[in-house]
C-alpha positions, -999 to +999 in steps of 0.1 A: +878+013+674+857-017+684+831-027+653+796-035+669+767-054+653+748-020+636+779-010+621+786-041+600+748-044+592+753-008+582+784-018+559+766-044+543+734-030+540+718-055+560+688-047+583+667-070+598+625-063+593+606-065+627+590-101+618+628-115+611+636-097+646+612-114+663+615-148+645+651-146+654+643-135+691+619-167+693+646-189+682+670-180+704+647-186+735+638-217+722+673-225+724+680-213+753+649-230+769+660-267+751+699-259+769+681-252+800+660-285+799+693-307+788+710-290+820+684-302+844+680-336+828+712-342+830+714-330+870+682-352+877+701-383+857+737-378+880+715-372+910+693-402+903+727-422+900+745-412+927+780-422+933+768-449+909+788-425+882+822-430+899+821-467+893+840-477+862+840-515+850+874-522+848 
């Protein structure tokens, strides 16, 4: 039997109010939204270089 989320908040006697739901919701697409800007920056930077990334110094 596979154990999901609610039943170990139901073990433990945790459950989340609606304000720590939605502080937690926030924080996660914050997150996700910094990951997503890292991503691109780091596209824009490789395409900005080039093959200029290949080249080692020796």
């Amino acid at each position: 039997m596979v154990s999901t989320v609610n039943d170990q908040q139901d073990e433990n006697g945790i459950v989340l109010t609606e304000a720590q739901k939605k502080a937690r919701r926030t924080r996660s697409i914050a997150i996700a939204v910094c990951l997503a800007v890292l991503v691109v920056l780091f596209y824009i930077v490789t395409l900005v270089k080039g093959p200029g990334v290949l080249n080692r110094p020796i």
